[in-house]
C-alpha positions in Angstrom: 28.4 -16.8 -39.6 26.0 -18.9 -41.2 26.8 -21.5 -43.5 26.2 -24.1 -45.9 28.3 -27.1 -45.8 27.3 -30.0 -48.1 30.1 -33.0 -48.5 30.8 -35.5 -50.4 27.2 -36.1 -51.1 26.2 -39.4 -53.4 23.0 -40.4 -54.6 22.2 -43.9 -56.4 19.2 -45.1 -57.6 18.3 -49.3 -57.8 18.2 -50.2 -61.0 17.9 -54.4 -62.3 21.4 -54.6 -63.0 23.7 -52.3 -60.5 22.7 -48.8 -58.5 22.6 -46.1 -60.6 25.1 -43.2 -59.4 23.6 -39.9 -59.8 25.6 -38.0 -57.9 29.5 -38.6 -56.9 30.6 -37.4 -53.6 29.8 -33.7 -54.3 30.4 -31.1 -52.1 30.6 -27.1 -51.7 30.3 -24.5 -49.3 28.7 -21.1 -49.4 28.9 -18.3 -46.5 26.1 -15.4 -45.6 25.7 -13.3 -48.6 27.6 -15.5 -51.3 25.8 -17.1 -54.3 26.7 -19.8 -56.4 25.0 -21.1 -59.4 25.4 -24.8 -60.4 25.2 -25.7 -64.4 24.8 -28.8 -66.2 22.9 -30.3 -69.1 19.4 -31.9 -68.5 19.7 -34.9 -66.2 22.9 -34.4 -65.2 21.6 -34.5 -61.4 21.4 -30.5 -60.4 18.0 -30.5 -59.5 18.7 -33.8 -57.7 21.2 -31.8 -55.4 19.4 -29.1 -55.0 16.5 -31.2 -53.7 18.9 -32.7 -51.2 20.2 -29.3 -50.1 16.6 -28.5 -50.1 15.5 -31.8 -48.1 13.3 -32.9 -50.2 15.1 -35.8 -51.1 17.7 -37.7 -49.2 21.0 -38.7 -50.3 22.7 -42.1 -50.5 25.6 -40.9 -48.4 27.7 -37.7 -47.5 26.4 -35.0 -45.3 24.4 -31.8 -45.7 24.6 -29.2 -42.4 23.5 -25.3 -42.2 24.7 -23.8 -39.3 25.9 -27.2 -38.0 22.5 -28.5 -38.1 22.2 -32.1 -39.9 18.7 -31.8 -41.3 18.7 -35.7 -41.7 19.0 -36.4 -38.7 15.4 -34.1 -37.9 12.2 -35.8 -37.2 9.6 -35.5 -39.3 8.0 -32.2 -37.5 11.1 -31.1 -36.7 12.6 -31.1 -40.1 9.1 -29.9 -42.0 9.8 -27.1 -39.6 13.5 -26.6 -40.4 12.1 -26.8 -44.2 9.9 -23.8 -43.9 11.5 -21.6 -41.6 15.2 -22.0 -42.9 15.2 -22.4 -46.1 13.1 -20.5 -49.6 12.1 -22.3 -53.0 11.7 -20.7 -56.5 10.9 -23.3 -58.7 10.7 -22.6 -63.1 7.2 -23.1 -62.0 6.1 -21.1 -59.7 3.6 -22.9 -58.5 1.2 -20.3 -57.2 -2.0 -21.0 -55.6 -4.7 -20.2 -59.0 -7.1 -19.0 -55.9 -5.4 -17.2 -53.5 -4.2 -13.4 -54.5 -1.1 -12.5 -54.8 -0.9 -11.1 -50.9 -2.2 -14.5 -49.6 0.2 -16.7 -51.7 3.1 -14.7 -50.1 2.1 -15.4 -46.9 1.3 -19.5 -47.6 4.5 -20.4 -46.0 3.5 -18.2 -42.6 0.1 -20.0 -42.0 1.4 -22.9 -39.8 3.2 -20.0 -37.3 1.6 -18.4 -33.9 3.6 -15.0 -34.5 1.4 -12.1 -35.3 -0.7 -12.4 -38.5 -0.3 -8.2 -39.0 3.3 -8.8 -39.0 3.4 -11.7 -41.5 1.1 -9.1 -43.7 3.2 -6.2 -43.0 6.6 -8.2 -43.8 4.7 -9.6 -47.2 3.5 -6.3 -48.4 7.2 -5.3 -48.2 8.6 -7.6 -50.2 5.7 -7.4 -52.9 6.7 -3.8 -52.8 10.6 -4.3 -53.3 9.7 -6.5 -56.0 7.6 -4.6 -57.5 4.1 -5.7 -57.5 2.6 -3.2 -54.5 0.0 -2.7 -56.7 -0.8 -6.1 -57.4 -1.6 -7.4 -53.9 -5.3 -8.5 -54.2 -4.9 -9.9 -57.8 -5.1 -13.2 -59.0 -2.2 -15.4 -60.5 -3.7 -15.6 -63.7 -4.5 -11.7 -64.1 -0.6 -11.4 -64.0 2.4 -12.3 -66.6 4.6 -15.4 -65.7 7.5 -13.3 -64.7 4.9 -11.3 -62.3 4.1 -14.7 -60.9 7.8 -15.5 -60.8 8.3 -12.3 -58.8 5.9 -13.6 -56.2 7.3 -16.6 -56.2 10.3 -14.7 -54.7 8.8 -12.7 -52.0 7.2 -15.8 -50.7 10.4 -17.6 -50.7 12.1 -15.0 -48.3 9.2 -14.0 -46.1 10.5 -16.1 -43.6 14.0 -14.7 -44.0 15.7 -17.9 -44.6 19.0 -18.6 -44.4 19.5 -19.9 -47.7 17.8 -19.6 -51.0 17.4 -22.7 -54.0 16.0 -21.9 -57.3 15.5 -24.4 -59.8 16.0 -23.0 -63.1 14.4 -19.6 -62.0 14.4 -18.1 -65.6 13.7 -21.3 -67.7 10.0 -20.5 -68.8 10.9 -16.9 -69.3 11.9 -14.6 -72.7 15.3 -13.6 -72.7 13.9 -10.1 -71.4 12.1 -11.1 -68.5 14.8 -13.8 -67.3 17.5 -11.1 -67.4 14.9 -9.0 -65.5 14.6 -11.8 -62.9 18.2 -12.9 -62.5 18.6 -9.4 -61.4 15.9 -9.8 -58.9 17.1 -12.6 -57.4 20.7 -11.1 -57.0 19.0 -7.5 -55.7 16.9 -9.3 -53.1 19.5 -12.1 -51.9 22.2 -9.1 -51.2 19.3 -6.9 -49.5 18.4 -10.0 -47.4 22.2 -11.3 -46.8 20.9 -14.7 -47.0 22.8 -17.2 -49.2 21.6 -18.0 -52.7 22.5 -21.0 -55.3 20.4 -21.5 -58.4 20.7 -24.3 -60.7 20.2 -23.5 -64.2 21.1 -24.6 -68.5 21.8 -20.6 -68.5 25.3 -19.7 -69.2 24.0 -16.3 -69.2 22.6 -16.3 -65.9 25.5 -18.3 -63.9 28.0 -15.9 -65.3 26.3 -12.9 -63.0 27.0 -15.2 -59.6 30.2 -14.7 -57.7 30.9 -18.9 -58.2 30.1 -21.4 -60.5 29.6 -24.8 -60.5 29.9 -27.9 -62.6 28.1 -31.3 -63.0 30.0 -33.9 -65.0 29.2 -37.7 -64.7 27.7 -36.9 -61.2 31.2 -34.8 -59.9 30.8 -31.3 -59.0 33.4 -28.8 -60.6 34.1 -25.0 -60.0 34.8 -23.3 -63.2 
């Protein structure tokens, strides 16, 4: 079964004085199909984890494996490959491509594969289509709201069928409307895919909806 294994992971910054400890020897696990959310107030280091998770930082010390595979220990193709094919990103901002349509951004993470480029198309007009925006395919991300754009942001997170899902702060730029509208979203599409999902977010709200819940205080993780 796939899983996420992530222990006792620290992360210090230099600082003139003494290292600055960000994160404490943190560690959780999630299996296929479970989600977690992590909550904390701003700079408590939950976007710092989820970046290591995510490996797009590195921690001090501790360990981070998915599926038994140390990331850290990748080269640099390898683990740019291990980045894109294994794991999905929805950031508050989506960070859409202002040129591309909405089809094309979908299928940004697929342009450095051989596989067939119908079947990339194919398995991007699905998800557009589970998420709603079928119609939408050839516009452009400023002829769509910001929780449109947050919706694509999801489909091209899972159209390479990772096995785990981050999202930092997925709702944060959203009315109370639309974030509720995309919480459910993320929950719909991470139980259709069975991939695992943790979010970090402020909202008390939206971590309440996952099946556990996580803690930062003074860098230590703690399940509520």
């Amino acid at each position: 079964m796939t899983q996420l294994v992530v222990s006792e992971v620290t992360k210090d910054y230099p600082t003139r004085d003494k290292p600055l400890s960000v994160l404490r020897g943190c560690s959780l696990e999630l299996s296929a199909g479970q989600n977690a959310a992590i909550l904390g107030p701003s700079g408590s280091g939950k976007s710092t984890l989820l970046y290591i998770i995510g490996t797009l930082d590195r921690p001090t010390g501790g360990r981070v494996t998915l599926d038994g595979t140390d990331p850290f220990a990748l080269g640099e193709p390898e683990l740019a490959k291990y980045r894109n094919r294994r794991l999905g990103f929805v950031f508050q901002d989506h960070h859409l491509l202002p040129q591309c349509s909405v089809l094309e951004n979908v299928l940004v993470p697929t342009l450095a594969d051989s596989p067939s480029k119908s079947d990339a198309a194919d398995r991007a007009k699905q998800l557009l289509n589970r998420v709603g925006l079928g119609d939408r395919l050839d516009h452009r991300p400023a002829e769509i709201s910001g929780g449109e754009r947050q919706r694509v942001a999801i489909a091209r997170a899972l159209v390479h069928k990772p096995a785990l899902l981050l999202a930092d702060e997925p709702t944060g730029n959203l009315d109370r409307t639309t974030a509720a509208a995309i919480g459910d979203l993320l929950l719909e599409m991470q139980q259709h895919e069975g991939t695992m999902l943790l979010v970090v977010t402020h909202s008390l709200e939206l971590a309440s909806r996952f099946q556990r819940r996580f803690e930062l205080d003074d860098g230590r993780l703690l399940q509520r």
